[in-house]
C-alpha positions as CSV (number, residue, x, y, z in Angstrom):
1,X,0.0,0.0,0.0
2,X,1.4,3.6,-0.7
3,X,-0.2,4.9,2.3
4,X,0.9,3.4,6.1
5,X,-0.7,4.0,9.9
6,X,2.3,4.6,12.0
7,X,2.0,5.9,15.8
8,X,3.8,8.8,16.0
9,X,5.8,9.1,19.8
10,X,7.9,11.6,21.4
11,X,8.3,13.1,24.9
12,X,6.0,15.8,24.0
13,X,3.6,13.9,22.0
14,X,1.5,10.6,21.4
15,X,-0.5,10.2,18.3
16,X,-1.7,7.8,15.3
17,X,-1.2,9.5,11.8
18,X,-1.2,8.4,8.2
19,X,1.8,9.0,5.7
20,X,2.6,8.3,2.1
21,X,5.5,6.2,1.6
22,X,6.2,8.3,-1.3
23,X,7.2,10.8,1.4
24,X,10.7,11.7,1.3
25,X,12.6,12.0,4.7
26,X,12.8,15.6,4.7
27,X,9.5,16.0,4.3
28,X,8.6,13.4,6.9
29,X,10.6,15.8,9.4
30,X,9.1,18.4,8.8
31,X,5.2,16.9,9.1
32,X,6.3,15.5,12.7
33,X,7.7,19.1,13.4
34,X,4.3,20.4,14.7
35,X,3.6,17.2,15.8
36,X,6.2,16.3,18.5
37,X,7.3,19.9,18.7
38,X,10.8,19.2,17.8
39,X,13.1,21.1,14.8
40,X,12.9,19.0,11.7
41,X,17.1,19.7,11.8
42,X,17.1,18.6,15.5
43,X,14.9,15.4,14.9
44,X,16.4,11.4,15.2
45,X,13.9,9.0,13.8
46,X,14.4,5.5,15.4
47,X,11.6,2.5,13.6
48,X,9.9,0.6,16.0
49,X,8.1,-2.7,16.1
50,X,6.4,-2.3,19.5
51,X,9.1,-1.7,21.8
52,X,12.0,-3.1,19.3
53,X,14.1,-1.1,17.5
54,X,14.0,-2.0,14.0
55,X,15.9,0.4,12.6
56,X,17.1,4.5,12.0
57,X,15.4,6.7,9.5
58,X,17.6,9.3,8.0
59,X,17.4,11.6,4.7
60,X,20.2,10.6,2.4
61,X,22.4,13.1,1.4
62,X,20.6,14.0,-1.9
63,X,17.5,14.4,-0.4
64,X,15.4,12.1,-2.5
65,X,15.2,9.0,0.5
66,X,11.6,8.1,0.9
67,X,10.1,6.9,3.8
68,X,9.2,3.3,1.6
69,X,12.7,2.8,1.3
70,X,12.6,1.2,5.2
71,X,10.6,-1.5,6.1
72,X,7.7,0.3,7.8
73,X,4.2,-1.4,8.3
74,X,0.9,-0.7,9.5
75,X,1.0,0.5,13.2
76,X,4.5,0.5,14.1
77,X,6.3,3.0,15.7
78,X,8.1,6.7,14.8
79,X,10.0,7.3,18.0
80,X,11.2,10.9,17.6
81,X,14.3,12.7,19.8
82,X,16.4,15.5,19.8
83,X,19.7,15.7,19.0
84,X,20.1,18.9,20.6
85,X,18.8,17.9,24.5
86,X,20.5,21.6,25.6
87,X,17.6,23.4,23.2
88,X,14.8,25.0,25.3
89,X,12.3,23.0,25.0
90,X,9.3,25.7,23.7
91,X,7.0,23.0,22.4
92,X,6.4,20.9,24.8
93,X,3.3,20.2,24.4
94,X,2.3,18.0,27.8
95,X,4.1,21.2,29.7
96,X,1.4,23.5,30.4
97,X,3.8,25.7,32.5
98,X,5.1,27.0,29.5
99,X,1.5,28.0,28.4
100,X,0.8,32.3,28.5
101,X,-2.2,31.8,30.9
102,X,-5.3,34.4,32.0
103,X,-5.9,34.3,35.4
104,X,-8.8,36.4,36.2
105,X,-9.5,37.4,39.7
106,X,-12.6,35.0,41.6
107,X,-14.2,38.2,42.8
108,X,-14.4,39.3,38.9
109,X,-15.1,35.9,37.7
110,X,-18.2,35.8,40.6
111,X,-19.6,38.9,38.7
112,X,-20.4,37.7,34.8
113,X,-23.5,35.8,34.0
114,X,-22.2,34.2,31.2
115,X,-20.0,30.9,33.1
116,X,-20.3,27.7,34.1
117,X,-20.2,29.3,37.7
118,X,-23.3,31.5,37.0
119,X,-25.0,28.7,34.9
120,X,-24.7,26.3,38.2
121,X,-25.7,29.0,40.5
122,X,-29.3,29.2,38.2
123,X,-29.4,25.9,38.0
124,X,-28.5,24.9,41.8
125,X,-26.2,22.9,40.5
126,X,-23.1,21.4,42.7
127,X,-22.1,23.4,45.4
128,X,-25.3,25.6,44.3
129,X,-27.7,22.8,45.2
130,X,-29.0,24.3,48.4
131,X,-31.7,26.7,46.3
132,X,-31.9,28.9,49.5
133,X,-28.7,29.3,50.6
134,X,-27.4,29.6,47.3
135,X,-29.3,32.1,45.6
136,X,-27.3,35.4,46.2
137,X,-28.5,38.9,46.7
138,X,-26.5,40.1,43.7
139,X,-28.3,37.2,41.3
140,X,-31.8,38.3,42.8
141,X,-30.7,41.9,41.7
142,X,-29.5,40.2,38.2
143,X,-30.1,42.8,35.2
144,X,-31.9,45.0,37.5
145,X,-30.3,48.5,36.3
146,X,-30.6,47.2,32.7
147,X,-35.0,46.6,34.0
148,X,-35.4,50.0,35.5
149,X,-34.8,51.7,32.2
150,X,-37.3,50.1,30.3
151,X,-41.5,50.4,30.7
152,X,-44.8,48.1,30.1
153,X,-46.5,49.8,26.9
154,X,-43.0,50.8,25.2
155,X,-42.1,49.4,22.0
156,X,-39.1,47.9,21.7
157,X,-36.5,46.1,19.8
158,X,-35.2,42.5,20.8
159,X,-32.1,41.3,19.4
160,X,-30.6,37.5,19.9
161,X,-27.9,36.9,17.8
162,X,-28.2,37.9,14.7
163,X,-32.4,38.0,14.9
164,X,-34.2,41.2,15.7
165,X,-37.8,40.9,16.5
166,X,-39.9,44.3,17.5
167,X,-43.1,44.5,19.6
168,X,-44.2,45.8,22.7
169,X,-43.0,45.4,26.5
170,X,-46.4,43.9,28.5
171,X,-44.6,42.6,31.6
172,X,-41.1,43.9,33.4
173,X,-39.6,42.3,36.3
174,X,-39.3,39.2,38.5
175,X,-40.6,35.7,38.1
176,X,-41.2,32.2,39.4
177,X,-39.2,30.4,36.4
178,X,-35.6,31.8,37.2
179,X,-33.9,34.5,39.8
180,X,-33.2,37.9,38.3
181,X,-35.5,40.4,36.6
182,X,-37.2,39.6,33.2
183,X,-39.1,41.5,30.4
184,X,-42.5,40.3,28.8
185,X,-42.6,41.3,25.3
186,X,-45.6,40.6,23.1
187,X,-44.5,40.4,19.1
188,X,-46.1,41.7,16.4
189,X,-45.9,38.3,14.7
190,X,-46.1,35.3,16.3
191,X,-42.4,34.4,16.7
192,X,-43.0,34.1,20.3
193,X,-42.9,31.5,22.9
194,X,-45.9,31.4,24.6
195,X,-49.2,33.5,25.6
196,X,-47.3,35.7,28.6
197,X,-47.9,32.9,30.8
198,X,-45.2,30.2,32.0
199,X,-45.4,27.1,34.3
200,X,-49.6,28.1,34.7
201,X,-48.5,31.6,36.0
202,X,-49.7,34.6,34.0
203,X,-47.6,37.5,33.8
204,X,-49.6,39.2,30.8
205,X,-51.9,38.3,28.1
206,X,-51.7,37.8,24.4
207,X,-51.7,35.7,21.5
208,X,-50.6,32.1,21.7
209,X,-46.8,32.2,19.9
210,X,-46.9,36.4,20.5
211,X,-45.4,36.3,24.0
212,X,-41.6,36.0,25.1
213,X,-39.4,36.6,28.2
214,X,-36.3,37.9,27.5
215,X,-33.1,39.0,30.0
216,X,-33.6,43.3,30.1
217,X,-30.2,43.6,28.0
218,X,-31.5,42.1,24.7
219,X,-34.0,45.0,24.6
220,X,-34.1,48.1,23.5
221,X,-37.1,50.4,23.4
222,X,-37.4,53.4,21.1
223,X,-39.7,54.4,18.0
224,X,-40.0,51.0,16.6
225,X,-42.9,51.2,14.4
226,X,-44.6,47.8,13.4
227,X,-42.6,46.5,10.3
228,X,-44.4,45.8,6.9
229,X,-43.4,42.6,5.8
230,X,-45.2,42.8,2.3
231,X,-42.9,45.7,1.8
232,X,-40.4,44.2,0.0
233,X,-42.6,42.2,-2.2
234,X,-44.1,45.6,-3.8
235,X,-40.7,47.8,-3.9
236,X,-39.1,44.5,-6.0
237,X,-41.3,42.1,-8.7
Protein backbone atom coordinates (compact mmCIF):
# COMPACT_ATOMS: atom_id res chain seq x y z
CA UNK A 1 0.00 0.00 0.00
CA UNK A 2 1.36 3.57 -0.74
CA UNK A 3 -0.17 4.94 2.33
CA UNK A 4 0.89 3.38 6.13
CA UNK A 5 -0.66 4.02 9.87
CA UNK A 6 2.34 4.65 12.00
CA UNK A 7 1.95 5.89 15.83
CA UNK A 8 3.81 8.76 15.99
CA UNK A 9 5.83 9.06 19.81
CA UNK A 10 7.95 11.65 21.44
CA UNK A 11 8.35 13.14 24.91
CA UNK A 12 6.04 15.79 24.01
CA UNK A 13 3.61 13.89 22.02
CA UNK A 14 1.48 10.58 21.41
CA UNK A 15 -0.46 10.21 18.29
CA UNK A 16 -1.74 7.85 15.34
CA UNK A 17 -1.15 9.48 11.79
CA UNK A 18 -1.19 8.41 8.23
CA UNK A 19 1.81 9.02 5.67
CA UNK A 20 2.57 8.33 2.05
CA UNK A 21 5.49 6.22 1.61
CA UNK A 22 6.15 8.27 -1.27
CA UNK A 23 7.18 10.77 1.36
CA UNK A 24 10.73 11.74 1.30
CA UNK A 25 12.65 11.97 4.69
CA UNK A 26 12.76 15.55 4.69
CA UNK A 27 9.48 16.01 4.32
CA UNK A 28 8.59 13.43 6.92
CA UNK A 29 10.59 15.82 9.44
CA UNK A 30 9.13 18.39 8.80
CA UNK A 31 5.20 16.93 9.12
CA UNK A 32 6.33 15.47 12.67
CA UNK A 33 7.73 19.09 13.43
CA UNK A 34 4.33 20.37 14.66
CA UNK A 35 3.57 17.22 15.84
CA UNK A 36 6.19 16.33 18.49
CA UNK A 37 7.25 19.91 18.66
CA UNK A 38 10.84 19.18 17.83
CA UNK A 39 13.05 21.09 14.80
CA UNK A 40 12.89 18.96 11.74
CA UNK A 41 17.08 19.66 11.82
CA UNK A 42 17.10 18.55 15.51
CA UNK A 43 14.88 15.42 14.89
CA UNK A 44 16.40 11.38 15.19
CA UNK A 45 13.91 9.03 13.82
CA UNK A 46 14.35 5.54 15.36
CA UNK A 47 11.60 2.51 13.61
CA UNK A 48 9.94 0.56 15.98
CA UNK A 49 8.05 -2.71 16.12
CA UNK A 50 6.44 -2.31 19.52
CA UNK A 51 9.13 -1.66 21.77
CA UNK A 52 11.98 -3.05 19.27
CA UNK A 53 14.08 -1.14 17.53
CA UNK A 54 14.01 -2.02 13.96
CA UNK A 55 15.93 0.42 12.62
CA UNK A 56 17.08 4.52 11.99
CA UNK A 57 15.37 6.67 9.46
CA UNK A 58 17.63 9.35 7.99
CA UNK A 59 17.37 11.59 4.69
CA UNK A 60 20.19 10.62 2.36
CA UNK A 61 22.38 13.07 1.36
CA UNK A 62 20.56 14.00 -1.92
CA UNK A 63 17.52 14.38 -0.36
CA UNK A 64 15.41 12.07 -2.46
CA UNK A 65 15.21 8.96 0.50
CA UNK A 66 11.63 8.11 0.87
CA UNK A 67 10.13 6.93 3.76
CA UNK A 68 9.17 3.27 1.56
CA UNK A 69 12.75 2.81 1.31
CA UNK A 70 12.59 1.25 5.19
CA UNK A 71 10.58 -1.50 6.13
CA UNK A 72 7.70 0.26 7.77
CA UNK A 73 4.24 -1.42 8.26
CA UNK A 74 0.93 -0.71 9.54
CA UNK A 75 0.99 0.48 13.24
CA UNK A 76 4.45 0.47 14.13
CA UNK A 77 6.29 3.03 15.72
CA UNK A 78 8.12 6.66 14.79
CA UNK A 79 10.05 7.25 18.02
CA UNK A 80 11.19 10.91 17.64
CA UNK A 81 14.28 12.66 19.78
CA UNK A 82 16.38 15.50 19.83
CA UNK A 83 19.69 15.70 18.98
CA UNK A 84 20.07 18.89 20.56
CA UNK A 85 18.83 17.87 24.52
CA UNK A 86 20.50 21.62 25.62
CA UNK A 87 17.60 23.35 23.24
CA UNK A 88 14.77 25.02 25.26
CA UNK A 89 12.26 23.03 25.00
CA UNK A 90 9.32 25.70 23.71
CA UNK A 91 6.97 23.04 22.39
CA UNK A 92 6.44 20.87 24.79
CA UNK A 93 3.31 20.18 24.43
CA UNK A 94 2.34 17.96 27.83
CA UNK A 95 4.07 21.18 29.75
CA UNK A 96 1.36 23.47 30.42
CA UNK A 97 3.84 25.68 32.54
CA UNK A 98 5.11 27.05 29.48
CA UNK A 99 1.50 28.04 28.36
CA UNK A 100 0.77 32.31 28.52
CA UNK A 101 -2.15 31.83 30.89
CA UNK A 102 -5.33 34.42 32.04
CA UNK A 103 -5.86 34.30 35.39
CA UNK A 104 -8.81 36.42 36.22
CA UNK A 105 -9.47 37.40 39.75
CA UNK A 106 -12.61 34.96 41.62
CA UNK A 107 -14.20 38.22 42.77
CA UNK A 108 -14.43 39.30 38.92
CA UNK A 109 -15.13 35.85 37.66
CA UNK A 110 -18.22 35.85 40.64
CA UNK A 111 -19.62 38.91 38.72
CA UNK A 112 -20.40 37.67 34.84
CA UNK A 113 -23.51 35.83 33.96
CA UNK A 114 -22.17 34.22 31.20
CA UNK A 115 -19.99 30.88 33.06
CA UNK A 116 -20.26 27.71 34.08
CA UNK A 117 -20.23 29.26 37.68
CA UNK A 118 -23.26 31.46 37.02
CA UNK A 119 -24.98 28.74 34.91
CA UNK A 120 -24.72 26.35 38.18
CA UNK A 121 -25.67 29.01 40.53
CA UNK A 122 -29.33 29.18 38.23
CA UNK A 123 -29.39 25.88 38.03
CA UNK A 124 -28.54 24.91 41.81
CA UNK A 125 -26.24 22.89 40.55
CA UNK A 126 -23.08 21.40 42.66
CA UNK A 127 -22.10 23.36 45.35
CA UNK A 128 -25.30 25.63 44.34
CA UNK A 129 -27.67 22.77 45.19
CA UNK A 130 -29.01 24.27 48.41
CA UNK A 131 -31.67 26.70 46.31
CA UNK A 132 -31.85 28.91 49.47
CA UNK A 133 -28.67 29.30 50.65
CA UNK A 134 -27.41 29.59 47.34
CA UNK A 135 -29.25 32.12 45.61
CA UNK A 136 -27.31 35.42 46.24
CA UNK A 137 -28.54 38.91 46.68
CA UNK A 138 -26.45 40.11 43.74
CA UNK A 139 -28.25 37.22 41.29
CA UNK A 140 -31.79 38.34 42.75
CA UNK A 141 -30.70 41.86 41.70
CA UNK A 142 -29.55 40.20 38.22
CA UNK A 143 -30.13 42.77 35.21
CA UNK A 144 -31.88 45.04 37.54
CA UNK A 145 -30.30 48.46 36.34
CA UNK A 146 -30.63 47.22 32.72
CA UNK A 147 -35.03 46.62 34.02
CA UNK A 148 -35.40 50.04 35.48
CA UNK A 149 -34.77 51.66 32.24
CA UNK A 150 -37.35 50.07 30.28
CA UNK A 151 -41.50 50.44 30.73
CA UNK A 152 -44.80 48.07 30.08
CA UNK A 153 -46.54 49.81 26.91
CA UNK A 154 -43.03 50.80 25.23
CA UNK A 155 -42.14 49.37 21.96
CA UNK A 156 -39.08 47.91 21.68
CA UNK A 157 -36.51 46.05 19.84
CA UNK A 158 -35.20 42.48 20.76
CA UNK A 159 -32.13 41.32 19.42
CA UNK A 160 -30.62 37.54 19.92
CA UNK A 161 -27.93 36.87 17.76
CA UNK A 162 -28.17 37.91 14.67
CA UNK A 163 -32.45 38.05 14.88
CA UNK A 164 -34.22 41.22 15.70
CA UNK A 165 -37.80 40.92 16.48
CA UNK A 166 -39.94 44.32 17.45
CA UNK A 167 -43.13 44.50 19.57
CA UNK A 168 -44.24 45.77 22.69
CA UNK A 169 -43.05 45.41 26.48
CA UNK A 170 -46.42 43.92 28.47
CA UNK A 171 -44.62 42.58 31.55
CA UNK A 172 -41.09 43.87 33.37
CA UNK A 173 -39.55 42.26 36.35
CA UNK A 174 -39.34 39.24 38.48
CA UNK A 175 -40.56 35.67 38.06
CA UNK A 176 -41.25 32.21 39.36
CA UNK A 177 -39.20 30.36 36.44
CA UNK A 178 -35.60 31.75 37.24
CA UNK A 179 -33.88 34.52 39.77
CA UNK A 180 -33.24 37.93 38.33
CA UNK A 181 -35.53 40.42 36.61
CA UNK A 182 -37.22 39.55 33.21
CA UNK A 183 -39.07 41.55 30.38
CA UNK A 184 -42.54 40.26 28.76
CA UNK A 185 -42.59 41.28 25.28
CA UNK A 186 -45.64 40.60 23.05
CA UNK A 187 -44.50 40.39 19.12
CA UNK A 188 -46.12 41.67 16.40
CA UNK A 189 -45.88 38.28 14.73
CA UNK A 190 -46.11 35.30 16.28
CA UNK A 191 -42.36 34.43 16.74
CA UNK A 192 -43.02 34.08 20.30
CA UNK A 193 -42.88 31.47 22.90
CA UNK A 194 -45.85 31.37 24.57
CA UNK A 195 -49.19 33.51 25.63
CA UNK A 196 -47.25 35.68 28.64
CA UNK A 197 -47.92 32.91 30.83
CA UNK A 198 -45.23 30.19 32.03
CA UNK A 199 -45.41 27.11 34.28
CA UNK A 200 -49.55 28.12 34.68
CA UNK A 201 -48.45 31.58 36.04
CA UNK A 202 -49.69 34.59 33.99
CA UNK A 203 -47.65 37.51 33.85
CA UNK A 204 -49.62 39.15 30.77
CA UNK A 205 -51.90 38.25 28.06
CA UNK A 206 -51.72 37.79 24.44
CA UNK A 207 -51.73 35.70 21.45
CA UNK A 208 -50.63 32.07 21.66
CA UNK A 209 -46.80 32.23 19.92
CA UNK A 210 -46.88 36.44 20.51
CA UNK A 211 -45.45 36.25 24.01
CA UNK A 212 -41.64 35.95 25.13
CA UNK A 213 -39.44 36.64 28.23
CA UNK A 214 -36.29 37.85 27.51
CA UNK A 215 -33.09 38.98 30.02
CA UNK A 216 -33.55 43.28 30.07
CA UNK A 217 -30.17 43.63 28.00
CA UNK A 218 -31.48 42.08 24.74
CA UNK A 219 -34.01 45.01 24.57
CA UNK A 220 -34.05 48.07 23.45
CA UNK A 221 -37.09 50.39 23.36
CA UNK A 222 -37.42 53.40 21.07
CA UNK A 223 -39.69 54.36 17.99
CA UNK A 224 -39.97 50.97 16.64
CA UNK A 225 -42.86 51.22 14.40
CA UNK A 226 -44.63 47.77 13.37
CA UNK A 227 -42.57 46.48 10.31
CA UNK A 228 -44.40 45.83 6.88
CA UNK A 229 -43.41 42.55 5.82
CA UNK A 230 -45.17 42.83 2.33
CA UNK A 231 -42.88 45.70 1.81
CA UNK A 232 -40.37 44.19 0.04
CA UNK A 233 -42.56 42.18 -2.22
CA UNK A 234 -44.13 45.62 -3.81
CA UNK A 235 -40.69 47.78 -3.87
CA UNK A 236 -39.06 44.53 -6.03
CA UNK A 237 -41.33 42.06 -8.75
Amino acid sequence: MSVVTLFVESQNASSERRFQKSLTINELQIRLEPIVGIPSTDQHITLLQNTTPVCEITPSPDGTRMLGYYPVEDFMVLNVSSTNPTAPQTLNFNDSSQVEKFVMPDDEYDKLNNTVRAFKRRHNMGRFADAQSAMSIDEEDEFKREAEKISVGLRCEVSTGELKRRGVVRFVGKTGFRPGFWVGVEYDEPVGRNDGSVDGVVYFECMDGHGSFVRPDKVVVGDFPEEDLFESDLEEM
